[in-house]
C-alpha positions, 0 to 999 in steps of 0.5 A: 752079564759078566764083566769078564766075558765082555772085557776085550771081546769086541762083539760082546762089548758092542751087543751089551752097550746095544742092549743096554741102550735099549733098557736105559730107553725103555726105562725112561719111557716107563719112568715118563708114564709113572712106572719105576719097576725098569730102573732096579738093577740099571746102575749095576749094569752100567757099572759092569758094562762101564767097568769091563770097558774101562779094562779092555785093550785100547782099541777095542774100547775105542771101537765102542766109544760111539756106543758108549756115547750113546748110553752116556746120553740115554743116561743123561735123559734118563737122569733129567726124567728121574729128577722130573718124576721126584719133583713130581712126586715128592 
């Protein structure tokens, strides 16, 4: 995944959020049961998808905005799940 070959295409734009969604809820499902291998490489495809969103024409970034809330989401649960696994764990 490339910044540059999301940024103000539409269609990528959306399969991209839509596959990342996917992996943000995979990884807190595994991260719920103990298994943090999903977790390596998220942060930097949030921040590609993020960055190419940011950079598009503005109304191809607001045709993603129900997406993009979405993932925010996914990542809100994730991050609440992270915290729950370190307590946890040490």
């Amino acid at each position: 995944m490339n910044e540059n070959d999301l940024r103000n295409n539409k269609e990528a734009l959306q399969a991209a959020l839509k596959d990342l969604i996917k992996m943000l809820k995979e990884a807190t499902d595994k991260l719920i049961i103990g298994d943090i291998s999903e977790l390596e490489g998220l942060d930097g495809t949030v921040n590609i998808v993020c960055m190419a969103v940011e950079k598009s024409e503005p109304e191809i970034a607001k045709a993603v905005e129900p997406l993009m809330a979405e993932m925010i989401a996914s990542l809100e649960i994730l991050a609440r799940e992270l915290r729950v696994f370190q307590e946890q764990n040490g």
